[in-house]
Phi, psi and omega in degrees: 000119161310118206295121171275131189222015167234179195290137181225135185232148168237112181301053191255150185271152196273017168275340188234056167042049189287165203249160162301135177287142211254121186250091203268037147270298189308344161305311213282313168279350141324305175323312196260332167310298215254344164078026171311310190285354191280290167235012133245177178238142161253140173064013185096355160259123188163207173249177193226048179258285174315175168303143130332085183306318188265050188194085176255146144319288208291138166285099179070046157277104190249146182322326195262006155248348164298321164305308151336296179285334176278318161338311192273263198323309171002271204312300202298319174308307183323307156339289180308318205278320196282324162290332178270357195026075164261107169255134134274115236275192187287153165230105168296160142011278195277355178292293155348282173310282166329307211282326204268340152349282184266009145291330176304307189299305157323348202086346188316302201282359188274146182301108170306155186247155187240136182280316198296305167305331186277352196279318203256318209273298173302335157278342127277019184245351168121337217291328167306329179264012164248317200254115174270165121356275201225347167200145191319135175264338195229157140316313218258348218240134158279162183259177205293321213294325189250041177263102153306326178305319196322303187297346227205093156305353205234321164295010185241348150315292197284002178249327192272334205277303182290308162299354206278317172272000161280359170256341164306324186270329166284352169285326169301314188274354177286312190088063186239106177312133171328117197254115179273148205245147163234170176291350179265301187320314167295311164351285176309312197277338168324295183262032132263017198221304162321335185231060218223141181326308187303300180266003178267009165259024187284129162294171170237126177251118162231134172194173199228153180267261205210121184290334164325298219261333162261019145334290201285338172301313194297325184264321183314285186328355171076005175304330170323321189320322185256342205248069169230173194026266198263010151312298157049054199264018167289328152334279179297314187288329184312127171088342172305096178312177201268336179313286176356279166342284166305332181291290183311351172280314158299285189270021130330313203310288188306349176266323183292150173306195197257358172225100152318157155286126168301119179268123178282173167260006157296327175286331167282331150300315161316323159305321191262338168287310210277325144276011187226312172304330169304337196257333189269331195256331165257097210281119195257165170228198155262127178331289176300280171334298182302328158321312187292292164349290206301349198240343194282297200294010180057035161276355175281322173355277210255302185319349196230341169243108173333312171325306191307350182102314182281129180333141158285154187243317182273143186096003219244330181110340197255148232250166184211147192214174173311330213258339178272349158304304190299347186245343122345303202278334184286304185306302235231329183283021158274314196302321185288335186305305179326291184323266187327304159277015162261012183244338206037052176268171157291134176262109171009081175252161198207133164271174181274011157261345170297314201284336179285320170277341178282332166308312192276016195256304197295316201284338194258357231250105190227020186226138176290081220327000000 
């Protein structure tokens, strides 16, 4: 795996249940730190008792079912670590936050690519007869080996987004149709393009600006015009990955006038936070499904009755998230798995639409039960 070494921060406000902002070097020294690597691995560095984090089957895996999932896993990790006398030091808020930092940066939440398909992909979709390898086929066109985007999902949004109309005249002049894309295509060709002699000793940079500064971007830029009610995109983006993102932004292009507004790339970082990290990392659900949940899974059990010792959750004020679950689950659960099986209650699983609602349950909930 390639070393991440800049900041990826999310600006969220503690009214919409914001996360700390987040550093996924320091996940990344966390991951080992926290003895996490004993028995995963991500991308195959790691220990091989647990799962492999960066090396999924599985589809649309969002923060609030990673929570989830770690959730479900618990009693038995716990386990694992008390037979190996595996101490783990503590995960706060922001340790919590850093760690999904750097899965984001790994790739966790993103669609896997198949390289043998992105090879074939780069040659039919055209991108081969402007773009070599290792040195320009066209002046205009860089060859692969010097795309600084490879590493940066939010420049590489922002490179398919700017260039994007000198290639529309160059497709035009090939008499090449506008070549449309999915989020598994671009995958595929990222990881051919990524493990490439030239490039695969590339760092990967990620990181996002400031949601404020793209608001006002968003309107300067004349995107308001369009993108109002079900145009909408903080909506239309939710749950969406940045591959995603970029691919709509590419077949976008041929709809757009004929000169978009240029974005430097700090204005696309600004942009993507203010549409996309708030709604991507604070996986919202429904309030009412999550009550229910919240009474199903026994968790009002002790939550609800002072005696038992355990915090009231609702009503309380404090914002809650995938990622302040997960460090909930760190701080107090061994102490509850204890609670619980001396009450012979079951210890909780929550899919990721369970976790997405008892969070929207937790968060709106300002009155006393």
């Amino acid at each position: 795996m390639n070393r991440i070494v800049p900041m990826f921060l999310a600006s969220i406000t503690a009214a919409s249940a914001a996360i700390a902002p987040a550093d996924s070097v320091r996940g990344k020294e966390l991951f080992t730190s926290l003895s996490c690597i004993q028995c995963h691995s991500v991308n195959g560095n790691g220990g091989h008792i647990a799962a492999d984090l960066g090396r999924r089957l599985d589809r649309n895996f969002t923060p609030a079912m990673l929570a989830g999932t770690m959730w479900n896993h618990a009693p038995i990790m716990w386990a694992a670590m008390y037979q190996r006398n595996i101490r783990a030091g503590d995960v706060t808020d922001q340790a919590a936050a850093d760690l999904f930092a750097f899965f984001y940066s790994a790739r966790f939440f993103d669609v896997p690519g198949d390289a043998g398909r992105g090879k074939a992909l780069f040659s039919i979709k055209h991108c081969a007869e402007c773009h070599g390898l290792t040195s320009p086929k066209i002046p205009e066109a860089k060859p692969v080996s010097q795309w600084e985007s490879l590493g940066h999902p939010i420049i590489l949004a922002d490179a398919m987004w700017n260039h994007g109309v000198n290639m529309r005249q160059e497709f035009a002049r090939r008499k090449i149709p506008w070549p449309k894309l999915t989020a598994q295509d671009l995958a595929d060709m990222l990881v051919y393009l990524r493990n490439l002699p030239s490039t695969r000793s590339s760092t990967v940079h990620f990181y996002t600006g400031s949601a404020a500064n793209g608001e006002k971007l968003f309107e300067s830029k004349g995107c308001v015009a369009c993108h109002v009610g079900k145009l909408a995109l903080p909506p239309l983006l939710k749950r969406k990955t940045l591959t995603e993102i970029a691919v709509e932004m590419w077949d976008h292009q041929p709809l757009m006038a004929p000169v978009p507004p240029v974005l430097s790339e700090q204005e696309m970082r600004d942009l993507v936070s203010y549409l996309w990290a708030q709604k991507f990392f604070v996986d919202s659900g429904d309030p009412a499904s999550g009550k229910r949940v919240f009474i199903a899974k026994h968790c009002a059990t002790c939550h609800n009755d002072p005696s038992s010792g355990a915090p009231k959750l609702t009503g309380v004020g404090r914002p809650y998230s995938a990622v302040t679950m997960v460090s909930a689950l760190w701080h107090h659960g061994p102490q509850m798995l204890q609670q619980m099986e001396a009450k012979n209650i079951p210890w909780p699983r929550f899919d990721g639409h369970e976790m997405s609602n008892v969070i929207a349950y937790l968060n709106t909930r300002r009155v006393k039960d």
